[in-house]
C-alpha positions as CSV (number, residue, x, y, z in Angstrom):
1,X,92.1,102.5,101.3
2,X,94.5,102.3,98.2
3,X,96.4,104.9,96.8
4,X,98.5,105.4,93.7
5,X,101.4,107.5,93.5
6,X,102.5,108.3,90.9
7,X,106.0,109.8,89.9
8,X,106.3,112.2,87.7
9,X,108.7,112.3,84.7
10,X,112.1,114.3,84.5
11,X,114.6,115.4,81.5
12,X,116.3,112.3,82.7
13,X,113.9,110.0,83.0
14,X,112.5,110.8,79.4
15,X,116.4,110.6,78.2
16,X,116.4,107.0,79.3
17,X,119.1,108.2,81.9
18,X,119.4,105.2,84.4
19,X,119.2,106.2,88.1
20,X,122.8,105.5,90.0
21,X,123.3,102.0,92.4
22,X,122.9,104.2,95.1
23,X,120.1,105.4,94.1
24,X,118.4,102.0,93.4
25,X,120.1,100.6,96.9
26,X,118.1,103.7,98.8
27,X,114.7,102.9,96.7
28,X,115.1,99.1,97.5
29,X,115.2,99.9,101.3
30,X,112.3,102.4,101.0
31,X,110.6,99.7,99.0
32,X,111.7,97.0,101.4
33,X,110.4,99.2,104.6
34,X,107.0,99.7,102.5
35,X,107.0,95.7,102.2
36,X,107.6,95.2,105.4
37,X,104.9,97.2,106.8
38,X,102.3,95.6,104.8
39,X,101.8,99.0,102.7
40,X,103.2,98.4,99.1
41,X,100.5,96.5,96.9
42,X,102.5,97.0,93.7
43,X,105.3,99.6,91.8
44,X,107.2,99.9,88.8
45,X,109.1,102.1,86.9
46,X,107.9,102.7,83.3
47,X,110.5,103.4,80.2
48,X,110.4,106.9,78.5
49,X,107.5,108.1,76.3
50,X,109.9,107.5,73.6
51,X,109.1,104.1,74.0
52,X,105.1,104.4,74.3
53,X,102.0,105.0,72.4
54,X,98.9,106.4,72.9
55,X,95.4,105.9,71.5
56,X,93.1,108.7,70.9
57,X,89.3,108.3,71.1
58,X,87.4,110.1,68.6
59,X,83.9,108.2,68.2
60,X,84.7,105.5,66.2
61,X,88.0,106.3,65.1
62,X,91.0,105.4,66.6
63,X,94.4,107.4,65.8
64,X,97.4,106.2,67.3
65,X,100.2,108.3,68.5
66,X,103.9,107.2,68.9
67,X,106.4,108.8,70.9
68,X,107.8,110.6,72.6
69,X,105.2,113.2,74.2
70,X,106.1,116.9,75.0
71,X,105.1,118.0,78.6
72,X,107.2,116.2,80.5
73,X,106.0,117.6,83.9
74,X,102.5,115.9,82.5
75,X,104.4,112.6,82.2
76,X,104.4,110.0,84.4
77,X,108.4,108.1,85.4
78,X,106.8,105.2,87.1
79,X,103.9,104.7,89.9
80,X,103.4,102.5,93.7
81,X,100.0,101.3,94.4
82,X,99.9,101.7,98.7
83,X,97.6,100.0,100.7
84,X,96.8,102.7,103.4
85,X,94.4,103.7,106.3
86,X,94.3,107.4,104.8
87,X,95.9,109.9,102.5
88,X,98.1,111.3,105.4
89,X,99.6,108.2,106.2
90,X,100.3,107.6,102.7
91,X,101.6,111.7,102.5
92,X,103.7,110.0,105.9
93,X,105.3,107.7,104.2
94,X,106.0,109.2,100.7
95,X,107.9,112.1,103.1
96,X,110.8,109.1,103.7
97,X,111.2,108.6,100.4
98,X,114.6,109.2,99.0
99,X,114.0,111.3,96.4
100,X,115.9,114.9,95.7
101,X,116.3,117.4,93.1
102,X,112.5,119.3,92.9
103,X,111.0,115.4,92.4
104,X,107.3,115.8,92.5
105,X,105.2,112.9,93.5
106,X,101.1,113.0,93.1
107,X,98.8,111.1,95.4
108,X,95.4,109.9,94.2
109,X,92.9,107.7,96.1
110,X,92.1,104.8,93.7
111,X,88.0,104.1,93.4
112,X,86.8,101.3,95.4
113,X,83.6,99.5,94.9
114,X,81.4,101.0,97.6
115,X,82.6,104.5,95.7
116,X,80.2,103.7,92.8
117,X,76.6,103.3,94.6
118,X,73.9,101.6,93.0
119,X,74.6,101.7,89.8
120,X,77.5,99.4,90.6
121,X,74.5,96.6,90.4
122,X,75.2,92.9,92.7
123,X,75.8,91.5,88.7
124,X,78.3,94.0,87.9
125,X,80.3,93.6,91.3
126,X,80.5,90.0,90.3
127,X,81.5,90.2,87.0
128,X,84.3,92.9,88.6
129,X,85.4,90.1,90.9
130,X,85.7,86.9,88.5
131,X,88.0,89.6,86.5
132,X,90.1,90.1,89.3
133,X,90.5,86.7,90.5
134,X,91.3,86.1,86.4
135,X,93.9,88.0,86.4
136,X,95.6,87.4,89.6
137,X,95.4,83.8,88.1
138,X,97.4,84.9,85.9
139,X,100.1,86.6,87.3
């Protein structure tokens, strides 16, 4: 199964405050063990709200909202997308992760195509595969 988890935002993280080298030297070796094992798909940090939009749905309209957003314990700092064989390994491994100071870190099972039933037709799968295999081209 895949996971996401997904960091939540701090003061600091909103305030574009930079994490320390040691701090990036203990999240490279996490990272690097998560590598290693065959775990990590993907992960990034993301920049502060400051720096984002968002796009609000309202029928047909479209109102765009710049940043930066209040909420910041709604906010997200940056994300890992973990290849696991359940939550509890993934709850495992996110327990050696060098984080400190009331971090909180959210854990969400990401849909697979067998989630969706039938209504995920033989055509749709398809189509859902060329995209992927699109964009992988791409990277």
């Amino acid at each position: 199964m895949r996971v996401m988890v997904i960091v939540k935002a701090s003061k600091e993280s909103e305030a574009g405050q930079m994490p320390s080298q040691q701090v990036l030297t203990d999240m490279g070796k996490f990272n690097e063990q998560l590598a290693n094992a065959g775990v990590m798909v993907a992960g990034e940090g993301l920049h502060p709200t400051s720096r984002g939009k968002r796009v609000r749905f309202s029928g047909a309209e479209r109102t765009v909202i710049d940043g930066p957003f209040a909420e910041t314990k709604e906010l997200i700092a940056g994300y890992w997308v973990w290849r696991v064989k359940s939550i509890d390994e993934a709850v495992e491994w996110l327990k050696r992760a060098p984080f400190d100071g009331g971090t909180e870190i959210e854990i969400r099972p990401i849909f697979e195509a067998e989630d969706f039933g039938k209504e995920f037709t033989p055509e749709l799968r398809a189509q859902e595969e060329r995209v992927r295999e699109q964009a992988a081209r791409q990277r």
